[in-house]
C-alpha positions as CSV (number, residue, x, y, z in Angstrom):
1,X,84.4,-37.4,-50.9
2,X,83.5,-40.5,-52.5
3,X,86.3,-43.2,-53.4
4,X,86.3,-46.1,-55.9
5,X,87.8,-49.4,-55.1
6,X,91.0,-48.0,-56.7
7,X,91.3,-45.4,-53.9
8,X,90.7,-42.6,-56.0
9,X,87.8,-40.0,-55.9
10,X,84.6,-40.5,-57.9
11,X,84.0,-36.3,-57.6
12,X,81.1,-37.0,-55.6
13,X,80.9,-35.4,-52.3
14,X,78.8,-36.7,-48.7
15,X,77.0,-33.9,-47.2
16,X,76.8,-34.1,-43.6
17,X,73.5,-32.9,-42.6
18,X,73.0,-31.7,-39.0
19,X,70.9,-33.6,-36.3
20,X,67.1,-34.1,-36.8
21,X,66.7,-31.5,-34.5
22,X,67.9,-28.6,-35.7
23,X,65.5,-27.4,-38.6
24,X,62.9,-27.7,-35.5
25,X,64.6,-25.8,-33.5
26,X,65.1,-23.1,-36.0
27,X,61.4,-22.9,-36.4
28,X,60.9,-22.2,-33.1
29,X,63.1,-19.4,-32.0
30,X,61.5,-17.9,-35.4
31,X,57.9,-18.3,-33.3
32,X,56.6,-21.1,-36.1
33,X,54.8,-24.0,-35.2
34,X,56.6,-27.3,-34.0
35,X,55.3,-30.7,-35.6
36,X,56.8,-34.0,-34.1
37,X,60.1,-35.3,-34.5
38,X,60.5,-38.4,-37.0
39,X,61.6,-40.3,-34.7
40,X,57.6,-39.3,-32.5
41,X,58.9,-36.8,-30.0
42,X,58.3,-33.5,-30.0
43,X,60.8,-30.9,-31.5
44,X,60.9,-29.7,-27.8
45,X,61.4,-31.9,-26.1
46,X,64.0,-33.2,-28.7
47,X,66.4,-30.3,-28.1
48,X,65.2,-30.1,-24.2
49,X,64.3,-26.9,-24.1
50,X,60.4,-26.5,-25.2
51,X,59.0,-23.4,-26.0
52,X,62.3,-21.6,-24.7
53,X,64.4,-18.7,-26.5
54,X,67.4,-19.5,-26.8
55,X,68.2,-16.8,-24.2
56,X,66.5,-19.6,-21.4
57,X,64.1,-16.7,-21.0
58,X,60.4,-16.0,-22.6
59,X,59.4,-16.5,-26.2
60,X,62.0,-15.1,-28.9
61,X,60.5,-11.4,-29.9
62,X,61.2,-7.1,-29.8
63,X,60.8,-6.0,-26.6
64,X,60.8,-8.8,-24.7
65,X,62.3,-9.9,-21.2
66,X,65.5,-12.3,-21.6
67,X,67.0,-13.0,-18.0
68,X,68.1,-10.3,-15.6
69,X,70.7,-9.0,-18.1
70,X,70.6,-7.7,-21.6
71,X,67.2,-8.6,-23.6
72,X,68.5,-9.1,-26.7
73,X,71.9,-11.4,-25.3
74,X,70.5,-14.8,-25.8
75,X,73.6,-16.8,-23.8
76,X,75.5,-20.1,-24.4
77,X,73.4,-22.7,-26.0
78,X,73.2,-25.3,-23.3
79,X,72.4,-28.3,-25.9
80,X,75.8,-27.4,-28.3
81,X,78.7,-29.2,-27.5
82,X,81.4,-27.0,-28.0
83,X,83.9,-29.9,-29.5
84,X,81.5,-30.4,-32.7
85,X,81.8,-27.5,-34.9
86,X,78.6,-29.0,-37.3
87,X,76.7,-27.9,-33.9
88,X,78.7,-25.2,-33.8
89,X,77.2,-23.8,-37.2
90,X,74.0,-24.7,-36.6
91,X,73.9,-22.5,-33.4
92,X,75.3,-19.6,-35.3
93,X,72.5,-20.2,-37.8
94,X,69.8,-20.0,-35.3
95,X,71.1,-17.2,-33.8
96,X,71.7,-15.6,-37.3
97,X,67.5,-16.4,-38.0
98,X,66.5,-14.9,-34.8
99,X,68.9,-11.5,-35.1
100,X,67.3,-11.1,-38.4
101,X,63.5,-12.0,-37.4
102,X,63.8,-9.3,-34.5
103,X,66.0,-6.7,-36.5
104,X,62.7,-7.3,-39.1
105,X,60.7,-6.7,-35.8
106,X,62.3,-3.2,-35.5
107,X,62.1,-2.3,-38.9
108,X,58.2,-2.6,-38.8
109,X,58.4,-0.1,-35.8
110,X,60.2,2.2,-37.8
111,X,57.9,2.2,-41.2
112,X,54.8,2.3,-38.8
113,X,56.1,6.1,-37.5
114,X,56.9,7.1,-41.0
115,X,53.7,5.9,-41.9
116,X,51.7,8.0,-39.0
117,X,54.1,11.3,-39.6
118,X,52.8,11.1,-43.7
119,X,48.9,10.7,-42.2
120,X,49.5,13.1,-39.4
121,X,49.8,16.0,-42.1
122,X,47.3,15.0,-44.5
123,X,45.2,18.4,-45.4
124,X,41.9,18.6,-42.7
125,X,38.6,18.9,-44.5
126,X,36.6,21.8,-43.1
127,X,33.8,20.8,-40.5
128,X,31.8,23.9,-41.3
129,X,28.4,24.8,-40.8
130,X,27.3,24.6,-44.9
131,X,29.3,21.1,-45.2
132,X,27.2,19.4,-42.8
133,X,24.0,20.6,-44.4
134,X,21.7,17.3,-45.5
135,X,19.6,17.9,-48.9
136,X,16.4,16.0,-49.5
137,X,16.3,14.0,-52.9
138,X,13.0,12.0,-53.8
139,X,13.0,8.3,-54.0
140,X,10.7,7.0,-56.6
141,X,8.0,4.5,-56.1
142,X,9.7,1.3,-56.3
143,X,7.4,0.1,-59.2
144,X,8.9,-2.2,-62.5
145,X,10.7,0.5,-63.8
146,X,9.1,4.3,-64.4
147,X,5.6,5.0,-63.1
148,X,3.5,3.9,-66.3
149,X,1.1,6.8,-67.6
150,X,-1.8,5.0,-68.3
151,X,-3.8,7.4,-70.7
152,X,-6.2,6.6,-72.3
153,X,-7.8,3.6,-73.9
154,X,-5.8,2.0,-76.6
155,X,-7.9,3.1,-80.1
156,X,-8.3,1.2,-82.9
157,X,-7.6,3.6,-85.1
158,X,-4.1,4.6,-83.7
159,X,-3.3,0.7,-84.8
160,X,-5.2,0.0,-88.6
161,X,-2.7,0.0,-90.9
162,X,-3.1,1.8,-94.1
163,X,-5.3,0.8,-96.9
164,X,-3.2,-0.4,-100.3
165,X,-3.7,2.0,-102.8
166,X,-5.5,0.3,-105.8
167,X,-4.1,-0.4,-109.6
168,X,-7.7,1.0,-110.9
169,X,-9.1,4.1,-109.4
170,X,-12.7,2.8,-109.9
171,X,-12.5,-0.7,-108.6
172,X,-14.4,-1.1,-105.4
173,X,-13.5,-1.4,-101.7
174,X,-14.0,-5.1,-102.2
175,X,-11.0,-5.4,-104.3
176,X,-8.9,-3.9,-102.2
177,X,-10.0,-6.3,-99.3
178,X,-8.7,-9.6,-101.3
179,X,-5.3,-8.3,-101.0
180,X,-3.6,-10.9,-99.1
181,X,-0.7,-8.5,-97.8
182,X,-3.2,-5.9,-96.5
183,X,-4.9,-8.7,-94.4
184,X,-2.1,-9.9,-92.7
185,X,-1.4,-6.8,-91.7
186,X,-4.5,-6.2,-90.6
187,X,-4.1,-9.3,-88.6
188,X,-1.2,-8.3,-86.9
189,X,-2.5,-4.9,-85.8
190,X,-5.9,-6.6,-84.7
191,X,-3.3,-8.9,-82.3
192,X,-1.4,-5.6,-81.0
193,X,-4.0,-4.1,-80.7
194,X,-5.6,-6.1,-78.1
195,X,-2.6,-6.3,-76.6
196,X,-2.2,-3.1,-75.7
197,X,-6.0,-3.1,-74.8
198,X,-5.6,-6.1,-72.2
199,X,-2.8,-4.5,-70.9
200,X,-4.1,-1.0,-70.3
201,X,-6.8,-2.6,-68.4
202,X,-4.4,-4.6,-66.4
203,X,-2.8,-1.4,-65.2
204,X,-5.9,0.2,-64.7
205,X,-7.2,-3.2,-62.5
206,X,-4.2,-3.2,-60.4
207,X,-3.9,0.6,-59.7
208,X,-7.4,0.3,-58.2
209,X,-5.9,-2.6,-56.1
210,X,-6.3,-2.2,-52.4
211,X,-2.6,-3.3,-51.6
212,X,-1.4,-1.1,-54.4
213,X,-2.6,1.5,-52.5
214,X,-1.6,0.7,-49.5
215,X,1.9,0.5,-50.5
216,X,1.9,3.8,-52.4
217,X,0.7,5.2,-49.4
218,X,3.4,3.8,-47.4
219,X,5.7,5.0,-49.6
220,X,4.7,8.3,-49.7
221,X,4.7,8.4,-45.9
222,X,8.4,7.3,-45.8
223,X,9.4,9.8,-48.0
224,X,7.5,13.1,-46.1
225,X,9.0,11.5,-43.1
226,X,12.6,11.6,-44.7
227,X,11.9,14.8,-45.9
228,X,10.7,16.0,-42.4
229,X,13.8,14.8,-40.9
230,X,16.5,16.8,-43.1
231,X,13.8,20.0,-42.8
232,X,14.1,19.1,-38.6
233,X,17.9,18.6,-38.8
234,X,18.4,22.1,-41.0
235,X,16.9,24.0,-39.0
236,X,18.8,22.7,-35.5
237,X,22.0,23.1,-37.8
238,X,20.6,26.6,-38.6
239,X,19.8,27.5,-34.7
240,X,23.2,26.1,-33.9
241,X,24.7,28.3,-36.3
242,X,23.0,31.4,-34.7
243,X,23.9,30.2,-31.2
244,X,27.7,30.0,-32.5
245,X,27.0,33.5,-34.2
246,X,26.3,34.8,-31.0
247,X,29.9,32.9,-29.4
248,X,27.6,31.1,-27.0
249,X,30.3,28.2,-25.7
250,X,28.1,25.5,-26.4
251,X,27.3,26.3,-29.8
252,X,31.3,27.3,-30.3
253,X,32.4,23.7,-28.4
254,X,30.2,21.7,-30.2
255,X,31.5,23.0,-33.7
256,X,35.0,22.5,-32.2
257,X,34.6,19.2,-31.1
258,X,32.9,18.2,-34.3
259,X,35.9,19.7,-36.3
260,X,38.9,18.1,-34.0
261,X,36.9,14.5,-34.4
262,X,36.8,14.7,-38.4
263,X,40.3,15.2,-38.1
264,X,41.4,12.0,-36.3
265,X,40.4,10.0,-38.8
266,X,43.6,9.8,-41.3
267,X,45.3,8.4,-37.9
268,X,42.5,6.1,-36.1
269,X,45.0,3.8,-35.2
270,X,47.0,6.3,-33.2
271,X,44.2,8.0,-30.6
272,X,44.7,11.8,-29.7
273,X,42.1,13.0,-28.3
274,X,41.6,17.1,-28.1
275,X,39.1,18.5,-26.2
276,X,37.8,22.0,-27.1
277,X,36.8,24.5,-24.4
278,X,35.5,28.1,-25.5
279,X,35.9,31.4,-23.4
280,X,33.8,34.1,-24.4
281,X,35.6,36.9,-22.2
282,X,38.2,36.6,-24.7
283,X,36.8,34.6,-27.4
284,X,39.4,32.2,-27.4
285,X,39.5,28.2,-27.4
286,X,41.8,26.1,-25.1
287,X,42.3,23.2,-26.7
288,X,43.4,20.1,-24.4
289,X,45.1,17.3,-26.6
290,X,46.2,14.2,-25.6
291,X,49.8,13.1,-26.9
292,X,50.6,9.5,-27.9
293,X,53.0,7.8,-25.6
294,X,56.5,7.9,-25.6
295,X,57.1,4.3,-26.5
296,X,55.2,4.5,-29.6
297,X,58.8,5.8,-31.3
298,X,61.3,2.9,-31.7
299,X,64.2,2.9,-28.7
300,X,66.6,0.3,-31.5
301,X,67.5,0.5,-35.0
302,X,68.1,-3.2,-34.8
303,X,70.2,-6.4,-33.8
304,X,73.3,-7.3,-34.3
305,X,75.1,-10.6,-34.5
306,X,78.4,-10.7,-31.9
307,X,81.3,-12.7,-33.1
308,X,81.0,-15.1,-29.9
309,X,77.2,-15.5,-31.3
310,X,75.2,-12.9,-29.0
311,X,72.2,-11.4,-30.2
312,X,72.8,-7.6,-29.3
313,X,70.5,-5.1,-29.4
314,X,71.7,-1.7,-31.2
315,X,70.2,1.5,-29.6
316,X,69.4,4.8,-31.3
317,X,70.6,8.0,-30.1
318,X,69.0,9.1,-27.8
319,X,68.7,12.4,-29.4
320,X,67.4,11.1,-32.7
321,X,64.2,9.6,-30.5
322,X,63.3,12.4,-29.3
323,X,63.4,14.4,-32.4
324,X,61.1,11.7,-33.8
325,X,58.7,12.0,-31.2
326,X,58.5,15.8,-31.4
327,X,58.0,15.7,-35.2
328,X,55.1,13.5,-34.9
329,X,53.4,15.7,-31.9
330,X,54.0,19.0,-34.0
331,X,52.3,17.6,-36.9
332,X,49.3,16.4,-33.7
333,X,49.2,20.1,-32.6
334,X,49.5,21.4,-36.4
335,X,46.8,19.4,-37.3
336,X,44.4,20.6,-34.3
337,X,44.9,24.1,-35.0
338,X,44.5,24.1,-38.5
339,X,41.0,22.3,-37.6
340,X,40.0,24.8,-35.6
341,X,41.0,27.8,-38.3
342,X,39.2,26.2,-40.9
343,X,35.8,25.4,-39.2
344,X,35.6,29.2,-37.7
345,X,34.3,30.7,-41.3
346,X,32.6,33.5,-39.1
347,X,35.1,34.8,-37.1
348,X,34.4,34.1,-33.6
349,X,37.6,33.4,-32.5
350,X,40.3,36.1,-31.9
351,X,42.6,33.4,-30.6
352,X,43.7,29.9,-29.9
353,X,45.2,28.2,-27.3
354,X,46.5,24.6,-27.1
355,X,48.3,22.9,-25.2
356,X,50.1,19.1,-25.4
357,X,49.4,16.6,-22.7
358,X,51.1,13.7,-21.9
359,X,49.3,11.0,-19.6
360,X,50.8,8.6,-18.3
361,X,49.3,5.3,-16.5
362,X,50.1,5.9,-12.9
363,X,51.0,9.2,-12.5
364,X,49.4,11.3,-10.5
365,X,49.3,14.5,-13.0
366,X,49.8,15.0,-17.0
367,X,52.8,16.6,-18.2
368,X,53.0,19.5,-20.7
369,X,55.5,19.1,-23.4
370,X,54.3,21.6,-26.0
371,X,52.1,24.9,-25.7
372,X,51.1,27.5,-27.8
373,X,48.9,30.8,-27.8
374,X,48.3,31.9,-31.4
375,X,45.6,34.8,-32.5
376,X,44.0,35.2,-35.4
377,X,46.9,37.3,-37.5
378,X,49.4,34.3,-36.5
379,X,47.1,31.6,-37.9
380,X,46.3,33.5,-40.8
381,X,50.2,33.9,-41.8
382,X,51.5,31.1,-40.9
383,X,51.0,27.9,-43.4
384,X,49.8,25.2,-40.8
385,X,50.8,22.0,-42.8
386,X,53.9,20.9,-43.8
387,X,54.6,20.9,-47.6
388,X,53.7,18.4,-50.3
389,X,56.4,16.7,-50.2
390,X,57.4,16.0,-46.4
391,X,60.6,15.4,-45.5
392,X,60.2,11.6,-44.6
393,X,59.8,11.7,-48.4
394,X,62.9,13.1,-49.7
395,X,65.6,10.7,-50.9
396,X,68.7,13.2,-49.5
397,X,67.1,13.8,-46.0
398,X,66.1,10.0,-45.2
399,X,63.5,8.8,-43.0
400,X,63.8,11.4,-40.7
401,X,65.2,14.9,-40.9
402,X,66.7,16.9,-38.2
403,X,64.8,18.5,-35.7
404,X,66.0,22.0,-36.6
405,X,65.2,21.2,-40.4
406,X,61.7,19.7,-39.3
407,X,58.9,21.8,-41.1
408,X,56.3,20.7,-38.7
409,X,58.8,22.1,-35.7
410,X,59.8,24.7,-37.4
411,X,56.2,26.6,-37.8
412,X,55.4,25.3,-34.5
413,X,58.2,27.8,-33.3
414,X,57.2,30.2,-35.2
415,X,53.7,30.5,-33.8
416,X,56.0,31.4,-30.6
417,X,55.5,27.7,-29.4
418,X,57.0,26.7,-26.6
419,X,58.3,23.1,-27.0
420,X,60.0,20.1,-24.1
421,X,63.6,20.2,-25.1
422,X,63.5,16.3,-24.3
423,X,60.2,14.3,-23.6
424,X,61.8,11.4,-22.6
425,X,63.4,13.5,-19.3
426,X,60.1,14.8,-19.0
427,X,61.0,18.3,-19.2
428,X,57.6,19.9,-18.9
429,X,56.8,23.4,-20.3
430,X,54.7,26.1,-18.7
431,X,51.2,26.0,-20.3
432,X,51.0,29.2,-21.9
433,X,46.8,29.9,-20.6
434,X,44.4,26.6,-18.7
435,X,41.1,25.6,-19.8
436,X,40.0,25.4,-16.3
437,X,37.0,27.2,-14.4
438,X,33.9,28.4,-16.2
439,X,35.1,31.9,-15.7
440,X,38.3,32.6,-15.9
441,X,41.1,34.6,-13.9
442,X,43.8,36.8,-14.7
443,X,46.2,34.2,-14.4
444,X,44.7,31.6,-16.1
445,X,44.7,34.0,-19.2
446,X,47.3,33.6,-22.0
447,X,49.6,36.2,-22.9
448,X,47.3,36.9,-26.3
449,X,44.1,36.2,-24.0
450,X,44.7,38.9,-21.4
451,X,45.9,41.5,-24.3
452,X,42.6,41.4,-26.1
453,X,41.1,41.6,-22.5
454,X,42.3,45.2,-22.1
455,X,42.4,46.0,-25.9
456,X,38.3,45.0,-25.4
457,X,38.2,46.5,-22.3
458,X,39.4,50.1,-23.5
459,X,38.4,50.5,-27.0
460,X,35.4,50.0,-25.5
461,X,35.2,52.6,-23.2
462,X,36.3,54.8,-25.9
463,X,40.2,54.6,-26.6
464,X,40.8,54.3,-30.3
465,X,44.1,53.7,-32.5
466,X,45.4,51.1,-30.0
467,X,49.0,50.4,-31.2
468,X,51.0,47.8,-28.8
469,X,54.2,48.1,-28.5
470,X,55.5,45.8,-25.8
471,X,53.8,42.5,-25.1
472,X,55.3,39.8,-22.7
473,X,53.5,36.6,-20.6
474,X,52.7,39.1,-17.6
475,X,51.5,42.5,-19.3
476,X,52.3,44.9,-22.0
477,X,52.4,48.4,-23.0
478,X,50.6,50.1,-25.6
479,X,49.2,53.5,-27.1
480,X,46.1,54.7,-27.7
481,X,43.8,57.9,-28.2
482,X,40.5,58.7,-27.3
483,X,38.0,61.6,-29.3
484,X,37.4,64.3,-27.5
485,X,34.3,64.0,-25.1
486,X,34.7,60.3,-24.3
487,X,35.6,59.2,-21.9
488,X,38.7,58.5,-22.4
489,X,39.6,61.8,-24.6
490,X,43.3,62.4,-25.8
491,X,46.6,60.8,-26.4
492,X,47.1,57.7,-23.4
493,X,50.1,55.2,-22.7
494,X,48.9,52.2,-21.7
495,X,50.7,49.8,-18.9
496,X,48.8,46.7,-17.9
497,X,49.9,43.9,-16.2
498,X,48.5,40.6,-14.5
499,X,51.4,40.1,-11.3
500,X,50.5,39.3,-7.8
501,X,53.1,42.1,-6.1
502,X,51.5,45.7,-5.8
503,X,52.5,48.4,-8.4
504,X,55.7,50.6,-6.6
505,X,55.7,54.0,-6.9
506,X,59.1,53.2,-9.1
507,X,56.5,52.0,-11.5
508,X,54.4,55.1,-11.8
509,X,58.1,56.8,-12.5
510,X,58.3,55.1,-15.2
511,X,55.1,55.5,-16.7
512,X,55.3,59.3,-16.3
513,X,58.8,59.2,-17.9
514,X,56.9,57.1,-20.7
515,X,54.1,59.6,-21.3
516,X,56.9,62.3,-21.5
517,X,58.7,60.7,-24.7
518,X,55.1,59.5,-26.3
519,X,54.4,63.4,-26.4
520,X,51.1,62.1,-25.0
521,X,48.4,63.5,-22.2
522,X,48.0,60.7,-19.9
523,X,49.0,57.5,-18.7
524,X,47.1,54.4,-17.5
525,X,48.0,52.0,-15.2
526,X,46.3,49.2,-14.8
527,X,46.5,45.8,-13.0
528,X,44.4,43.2,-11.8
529,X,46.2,42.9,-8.3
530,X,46.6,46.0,-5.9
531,X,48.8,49.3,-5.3
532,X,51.3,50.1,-2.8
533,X,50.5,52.8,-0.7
534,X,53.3,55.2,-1.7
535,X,51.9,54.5,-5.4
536,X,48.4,55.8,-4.5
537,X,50.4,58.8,-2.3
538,X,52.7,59.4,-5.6
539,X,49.6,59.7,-7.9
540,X,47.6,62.3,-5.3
541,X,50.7,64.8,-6.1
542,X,50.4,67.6,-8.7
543,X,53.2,66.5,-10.6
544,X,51.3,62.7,-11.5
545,X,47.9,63.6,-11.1
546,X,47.8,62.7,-15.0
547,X,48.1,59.1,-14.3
548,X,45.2,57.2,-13.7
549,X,45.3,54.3,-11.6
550,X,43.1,51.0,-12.2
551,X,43.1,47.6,-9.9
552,X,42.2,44.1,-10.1
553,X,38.7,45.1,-8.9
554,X,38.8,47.8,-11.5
555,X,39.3,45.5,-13.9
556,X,36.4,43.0,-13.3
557,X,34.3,46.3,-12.9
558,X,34.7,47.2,-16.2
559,X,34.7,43.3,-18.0
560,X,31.0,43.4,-16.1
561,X,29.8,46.7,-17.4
562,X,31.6,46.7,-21.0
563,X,31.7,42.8,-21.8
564,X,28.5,41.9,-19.4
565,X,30.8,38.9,-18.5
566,X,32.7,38.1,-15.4
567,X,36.4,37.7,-14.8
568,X,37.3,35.6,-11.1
569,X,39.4,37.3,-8.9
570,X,43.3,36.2,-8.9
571,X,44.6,33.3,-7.2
């Protein structure tokens, strides 16, 4: 406070500002750029510590290194004296500036996920054959305006105004000549007249130019060329479309690829790749995408000020992160399989595959954190995007909704997904089928795949009404009947199965007891591995001579003679 001569206050107060060094210092532990001091020294060197955080460590910033011990624990201030509480409060500010400029940091993070999950289920426009059609639409002649129609000559008479009618009928033409409002106008038509005249000849003179010509001619050659070249591109589009017609994988792979590519482009800035890979023994596509890494979803929700004036960091459940990250890879995978439903207008596809890589720098192989095997009646019942109104949307649910609340994860399940309990363990799942060898095995077959394999396989050798009615990852069982005089005439049960152990004769048991209770004529075994010997034995007795044994050889007999395509041999 102020005081008069008196000894009493004025009501004026002296604000004691802090050193000249403080605002600079400030600036830089917000990252801004230092000027020099008043005094000529730099704001570094002022406060001894230049271009330091005031951890000691690396610049002030998310993420980054502060001393061997906590990153966001910036330590005592070396230049505050701690007798002078005005540098007291201006290192509490500082710190205050810098736990707000990171906690700002994190925020950003956080927005920048909400903003990818919203983009990630945008609807995916259909890369089908008829939208990538090119139509042909003439250019005209780049001339001054429309192409003038020259015609013909300009005549006089299409310009002489009419004669004024005269006050006596018998007067002569003469009369009728001295009117001075007839003659202008006849002046003025004369003028337009040769107007037009001079100008009609222009147009006449320069259409029978040489470089007139020349560039009509050019012009006209562009356009057949451009017309050429949506005629060429057509009719590839339309052999394509014959090749995909008849599921030839390149044709199929290419219309894949083309489809998976269009939809990347609502999230450019966040690269998944998915690679398409077409098997026509089952007329399924493995699709191979390429998940984002895990450090893309925020570890913090932000900093916190301690009362002794350390910058602490303040980390998220663990739980919460890893529901975040699954929510964004089940809108990746949603989005890849609604691409490939929509682009297969014809029908080629009985099935899809995909699975959900994660590739990280140094390791020595990816990890599979989400798979799923869907056929054609899955896709077709189960809405592949998450609703208008996502959940990152809703005022009661937040920014991000539980993972059992999720729509994204929740119709992932239900396509009977099987999905990494926790990512950031690396808990790998199974992948339900591999898009590896041109020709497949048994075991590189999905559970969908190698059901439509023996559905194929039989129907086609004349076993109708198939009706499944167990189905599991290593076989299934099913019921079928053949007309009479196929070859495959009557009532069957079906038991097929993909292990590596040979069938036991406890297995032929059963599948007798199961034709028993079916009420139907004969039973099937099949598998692409081999028979125990007392299975062979207990099929050669008169009791079980109904079942009918097939093995793995059996198998890729028939995918050659009904399917003309091979099947490898199991590994």
């Amino acid at each position: 406070m102020q005081y008069s001569a008196d000894g009493q206050s004025d009501g004026t107060a002296t604000v004691q500002f802090p050193r000249p060094g403080f605002l600079a210092s400030v600036f830089r532990d917000l990252g801004a750029d230092q000027g020099p001091e008043p005094d000529g020294t730099e704001a570094g060197a002022a406060s001894g510590r230049p271009d330091q955080d005031p951890a000691g460590g690396g610049p002030a910033g998310h993420g980054s290194e502060q001393g061997a011990a906590d990153p966001g624990h910036p330590g005592p201030d070396p230049a505050v004296d701690p007798a002078d509480p005005a540098e007291a409060v201006a290192a509490h500010a500082r710190a205050a500036a810098l736990t707000h400029h990171r906690t700002l940091t994190v925020k950003a993070e956080h927005d920048r996920l909400a903003d990818l999950l919203r983009r990630a289920a945008l609807p995916v426009s259909a890369m089908d054959f008829e939208s990538q059609l090119r139509h042909y639409e003439p250019r005209p002649y780049p001339a001054d305006g429309p192409e003038p129609d020259d015609g013909a000559e300009p005549r006089w008479a299409d310009y002489a105004p009419a004669e004024p009618a005269a006050a006596d009928p018998e007067s002569g033409a003469s009369r009728r000549l001295l009117d001075s409002g007839y003659q202008r106008e006849l002046a003025q038509a004369r003028l337009t007249h040769q107007r037009a005249l001079r100008e009609w000849r222009t147009r006449r003179a320069e259409a029978d130019r040489p470089a007139a010509d020349e560039s009509r001619r050019a012009h006209e050659a562009a356009e057949e060329a451009r017309a050429r070249a949506v005629r060429e591109y057509n009719d590839s589009l339309e052999e394509c479309r014959r090749a995909y017609r008849l599921a030839e994988p390149a044709a199929v792979e290419s219309l894949l690829e083309r489809a998976l590519a269009a939809a990347e482009t609502a999230t450019q800035d966040l690269p998944a790749p998915c690679r398409a890979v077409f098997r026509p023994l089952t007329r399924t596509a493995v699709l191979d995408l390429d998940l984002p890494p895990l450090d893309l979803v925020p570890s913090l929700t932000g900093y916190r000020l301690a009362p002794e004036g350390d910058i602490l960091p303040v980390p998220r459940p663990p739980a919460d992160r890893a529901t975040d990250y699954l929510r964004l890879v089940a809108r990746l995978a949603l989005r890849s399989l609604q691409a490939a439903d929509a682009v297969d207008t014809d029908e080629i596809l009985a099935g899809v595959v995909l699975n959900g890589w994660l590739r990280e720098p140094g390791a020595a192989e990816p990890l599979c954190l989400v798979s799923v095997d869907a056929d054609r009646d899955a896709l077709a019942r189960t809405r592949l995007l998450p609703p208008e109104t996502p959940y990152e949307d809703r005022d009661d649910e937040g920014v991000y909704a539980d993972a059992e609340q999720d729509e994204a994860l929740v119709r992932l399940r239900q396509l009977g997904a099987a999905v990494t309990p926790d990512p950031y363990a690396r808990a790998v799942v199974q992948p339900v089928g591999r898009a590896g060898a041109a020709v497949p095995a048994a075991p590189d077959l999905s559970a969908n795949e190698f059901a439509q394999l023996v559905r194929d396989l039989l129907t086609r050798g004349g076993l109708a009404e198939w009706s499944v009615r167990l189905r599991g990852p290593a076989g299934l069982v099913a019921t079928g009947e053949g007309a009479p005089g196929s070859a495959l005439p009557g009532r069957w049960v079906v038991w097929a199965s993909r292990n590596s152990e040979p069938v036991t004769a406890e297995q032929i048991e059963t599948l007798a007891e199961a034709v028993r209770e079916e009420s139907a004529e004969r039973g099937l075994r099949l598998t692409t591995g081999s028979f125990a010997e007392e299975a062979l034995d207990l099929t050669a007795e008169d009791g079980h001579r109904h079942i009918h044994l097939i093995d793995g050889d059996g198998v890729r007999e028939l995918a050659r003679t009904h399917l003309g395509l091979p099947l490898a041999t199991g590994r």
